[in-house]
N, C-alpha and C positions, 0 to 999 in steps of 0.2 A: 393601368392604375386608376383607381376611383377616387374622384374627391368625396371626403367624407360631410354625410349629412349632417350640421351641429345644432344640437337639441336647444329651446326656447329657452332654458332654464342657464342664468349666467353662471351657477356655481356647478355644475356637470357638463360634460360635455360625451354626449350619446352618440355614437356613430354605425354602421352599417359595414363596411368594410376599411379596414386600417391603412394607412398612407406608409410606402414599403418601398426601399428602393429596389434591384433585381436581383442586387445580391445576397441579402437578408430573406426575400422571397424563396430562392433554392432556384435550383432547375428544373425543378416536378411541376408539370402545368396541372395535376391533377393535387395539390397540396388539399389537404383538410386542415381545417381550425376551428380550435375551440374559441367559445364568444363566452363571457361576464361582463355583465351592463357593469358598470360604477361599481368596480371590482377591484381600485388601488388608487390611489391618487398619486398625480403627474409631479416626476421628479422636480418640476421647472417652475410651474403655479400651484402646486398643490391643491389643482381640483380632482374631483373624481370624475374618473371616465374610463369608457368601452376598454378592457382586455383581450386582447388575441393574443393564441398562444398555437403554436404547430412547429414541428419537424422539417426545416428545409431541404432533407434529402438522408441518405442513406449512412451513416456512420456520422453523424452530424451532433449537434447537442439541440438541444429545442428551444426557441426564441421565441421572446415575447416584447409588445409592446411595452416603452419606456415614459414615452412622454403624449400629453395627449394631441390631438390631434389638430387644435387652437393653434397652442406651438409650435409644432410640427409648421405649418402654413405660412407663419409669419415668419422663419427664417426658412423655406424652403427645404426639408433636413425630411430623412429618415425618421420614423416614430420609434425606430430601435438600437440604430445605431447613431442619429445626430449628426450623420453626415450629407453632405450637400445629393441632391436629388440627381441633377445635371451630370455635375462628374463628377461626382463618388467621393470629395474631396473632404476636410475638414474647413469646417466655418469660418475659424481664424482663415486659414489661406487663401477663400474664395475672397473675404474679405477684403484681405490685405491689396489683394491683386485689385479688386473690382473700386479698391477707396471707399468701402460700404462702413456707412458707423451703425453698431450696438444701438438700438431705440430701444430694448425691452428695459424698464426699471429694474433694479436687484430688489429694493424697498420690499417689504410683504402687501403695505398698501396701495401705494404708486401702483406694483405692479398689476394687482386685483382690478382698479380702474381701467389702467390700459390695454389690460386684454380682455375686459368687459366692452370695452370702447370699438376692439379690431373684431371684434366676435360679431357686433351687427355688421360691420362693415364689410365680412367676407360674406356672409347672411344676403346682404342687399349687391354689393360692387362684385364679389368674387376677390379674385385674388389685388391685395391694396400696394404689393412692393415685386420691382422690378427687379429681377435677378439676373437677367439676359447678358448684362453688359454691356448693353451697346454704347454708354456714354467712353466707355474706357476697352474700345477696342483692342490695344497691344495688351491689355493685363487679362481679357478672354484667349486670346491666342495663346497666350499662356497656362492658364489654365488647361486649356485644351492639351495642350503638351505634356501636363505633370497628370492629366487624368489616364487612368488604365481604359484600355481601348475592350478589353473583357469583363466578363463578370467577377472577383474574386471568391470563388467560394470557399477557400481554404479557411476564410473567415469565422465561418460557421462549424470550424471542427471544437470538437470537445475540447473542454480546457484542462491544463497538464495537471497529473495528481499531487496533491500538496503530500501525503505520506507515499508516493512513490521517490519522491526527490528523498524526500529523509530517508528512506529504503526503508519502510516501515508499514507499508502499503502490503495486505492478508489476500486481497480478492483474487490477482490473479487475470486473467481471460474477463473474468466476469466487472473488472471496474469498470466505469461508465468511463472515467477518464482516462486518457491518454499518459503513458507510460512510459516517457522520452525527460530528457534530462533539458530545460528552456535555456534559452538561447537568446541571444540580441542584446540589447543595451535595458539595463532595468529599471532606467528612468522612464519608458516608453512605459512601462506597468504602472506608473503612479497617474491614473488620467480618473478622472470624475465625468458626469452627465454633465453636470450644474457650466463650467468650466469649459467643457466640449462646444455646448449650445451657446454661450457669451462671447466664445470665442478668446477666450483669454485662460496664459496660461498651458496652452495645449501642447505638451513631449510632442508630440507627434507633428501637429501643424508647425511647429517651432523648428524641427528635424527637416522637413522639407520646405520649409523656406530661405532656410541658413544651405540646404544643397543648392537649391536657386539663386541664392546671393554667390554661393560659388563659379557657377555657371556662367555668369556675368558678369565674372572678374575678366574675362579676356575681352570687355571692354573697358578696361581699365588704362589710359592714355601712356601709348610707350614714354622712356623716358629721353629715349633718340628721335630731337625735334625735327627730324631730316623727314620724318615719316608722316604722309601727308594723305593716306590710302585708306579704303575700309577693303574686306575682305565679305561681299555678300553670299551664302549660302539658300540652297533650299529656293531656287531660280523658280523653277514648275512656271514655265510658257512666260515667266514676264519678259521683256523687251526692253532695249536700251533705251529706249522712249521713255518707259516708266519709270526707269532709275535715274532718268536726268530729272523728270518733273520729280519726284520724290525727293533725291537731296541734292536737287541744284536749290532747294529753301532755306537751305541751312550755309550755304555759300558758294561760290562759285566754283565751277568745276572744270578742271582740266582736259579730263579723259573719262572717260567710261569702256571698259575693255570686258565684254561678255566669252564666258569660253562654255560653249553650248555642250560638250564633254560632259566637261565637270559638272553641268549643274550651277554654274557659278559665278561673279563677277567681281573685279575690281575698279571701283570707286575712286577717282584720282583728284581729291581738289589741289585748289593754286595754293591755298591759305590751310596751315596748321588747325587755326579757329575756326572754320568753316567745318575738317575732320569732326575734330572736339567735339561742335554743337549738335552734330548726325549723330555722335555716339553716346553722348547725355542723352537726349528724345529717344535712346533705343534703348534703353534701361528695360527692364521687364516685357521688352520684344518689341518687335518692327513687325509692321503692317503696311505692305507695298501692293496697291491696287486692289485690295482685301484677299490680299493672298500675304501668310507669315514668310519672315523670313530671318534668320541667322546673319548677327555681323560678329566680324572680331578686326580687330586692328591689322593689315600686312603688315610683313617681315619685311626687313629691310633686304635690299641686295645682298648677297654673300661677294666677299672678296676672294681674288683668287691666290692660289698658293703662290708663297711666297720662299726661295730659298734660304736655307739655316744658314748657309755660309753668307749669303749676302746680307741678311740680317747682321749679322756678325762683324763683317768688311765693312760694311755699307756701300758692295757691288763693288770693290775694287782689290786687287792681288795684295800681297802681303807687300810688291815694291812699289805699292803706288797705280800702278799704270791700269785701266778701265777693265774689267773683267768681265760684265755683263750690262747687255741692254737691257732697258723698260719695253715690254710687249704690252700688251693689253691683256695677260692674264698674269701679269709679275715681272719678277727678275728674272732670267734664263741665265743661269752662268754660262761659260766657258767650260770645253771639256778638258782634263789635266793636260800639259803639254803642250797646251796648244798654241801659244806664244813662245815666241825665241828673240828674244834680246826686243822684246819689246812689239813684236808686231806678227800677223800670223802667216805660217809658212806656205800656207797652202790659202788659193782666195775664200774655198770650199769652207775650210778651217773658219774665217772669220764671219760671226752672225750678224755681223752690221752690216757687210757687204751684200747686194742686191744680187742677184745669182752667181752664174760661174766666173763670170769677168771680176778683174781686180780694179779697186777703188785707186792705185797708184800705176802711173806711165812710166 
């Protein structure tokens, strides 16, 4: 990808080759495009500037630049589709994650100033805003995770025919659009440029952030305060060394139990609060030795069955007299019959007794 060259003049902005992420570009390394100098003015500033227009592939619809290339730079974005460069993302959600605020003015004048102002500054410094992350490592790791690890190109198919839905559509074979009945949620169709680029407002960015607030409801603090565990996922080589220094910060820790199987480990503080504080700080993802990782609270121990009849008795016969012991996985009754006037006939017969010998002389 080329950075583009931005012409002297503050009200144009002239460029050489367009700023494209890969999926907008197509798969065709041999793509052609048409060029118009100051051939539309930019959804965002309303200056004029460079047009490129080409076919990204073979049954496709044909794309053209939206905004200019000024733009484009100062939020890191797609010139076509507005989406983040790195990982494919919408600007609201790189945002949200990275804590990045909106500097462009809305104002018509404001804004003509301050992208007059960032136009020498890319000119002389190059690029002036840091997109990487690094201040907010767990909200990159994140990122990384909701971004598609392919190119989408389904992106680029034709868009559905408006008189084929009405069944009103003549052409045939020969429409340029797609002939399928749409599908999905229809607020996802109400999106603008304007909107997309601000970051505000975005169906879509909105859709996957509310799935991410979902995701990280299971660290949501059980409400059995007996449970005092995390559940770490997504291990890849760390060491129980790393998981003590990591959240012995957040309070003191009992255990640390790795099961190198699974991939996995559990986390055992002494203290409730000590839990708690590890799983607020992992809000929007954990970052253990610069490697991500997965928490979710442990399950509590399961109890073992219990019988219905002794539920019922509460472990004793209808005349009173003891019917079953406590083991370590419940009540065990007695088998029917198996007491006679109170005591059992056979030593065998009785569960309390310690093997075959009898408990009486």
């Amino acid at each position: 990808m080329a950075d583009a060259t931005l012409s002297n003049h503050n009200d144009t902005d002239e460029v050489e080759f367009p700023i494209l992420c890969e999926t907008c570009l197509g798969d065709n390394p041999y793509v052609r495009m048409t060029k118009e100098k100051l051939g539309k003015e930019c959804k965002i500033c309303s200056r004029a500037f460079t047009i490129f227009r080409w076919l990204p592939g073979r049954g496709m619809r044909y794309k053209k630049t939206e905004i200019c290339s000024t733009c484009a730079k100062l939020k890191n974005v797609c010139q076509t589709c507005v989406l983040d460069l790195e990982h494919g993302l919408p600007v609201q959600v790189r945002d949200s994650m990275l804590s990045m605020q909106d500097e462009v003015p809305r104002e018509e004048s404001n804004r003509r100033d301050y992208l007059a102002k960032m136009a020498n500054r890319l000119e002389v410094q190059g690029d002036p805003l840091d997109f990487s992350g690094k201040a907010q490592p767990a909200g990159r790791e994140t990122l990384k995770r909701m971004a598609r690890k392919e190119p989408y190109y389904k992106r680029n198919r034709a868009h559905v025919c408006s008189f084929f839905v009405k069944g009103q559509c003549t052409r045939g074979n020969e429409c340029p659009y797609r002939h399928e009945m749409p599908d999905g949620n229809p607020e996802l169709a109400k999106q603008n440029i304007v909107d997309r680029y601000h970051g505000h407002n975005d169906p879509v960015a909105q859709r996957m952030l509310a799935r991410t607030r979902k995701s990280e409801n299971s660290l949501t603090a059980p409400a059995d305060k007996s449970i005092t565990s995390l559940f770490v996922m997504g291990m890849d080589g760390l060491a129980q060394a790393d998981l003590r220094n990591h959240f012995g910060a957040y309070g003191e820790l009992k255990s640390v139990a790795v099961v190198p199987r699974g991939n996995c480990a559990f986390v055992n503080f002494t203290s409730r609060a000590g839990a708690e504080a590890a799983a607020k700080a992992a809000l929007g993802g954990c970052v253990v030795k610069n490697k991500s990782v997965r928490l979710a609270w442990a399950k509590p121990k399961p109890k073992g069955p219990e019988s219905e009849v002794a539920k019922r008795t509460g472990g004793k016969s209808s005349d009173g007299s003891q019917q079953a012991r406590k083991g370590a996985k419940g009540i065990i009754p007695l088998p029917p019959g198996a007491l006679q006037g109170g005591k059992a006939a056979y030593p065998s017969q009785d569960p309390t007794a310690q093997g075959a010998a009898s408990s009486e002389r």
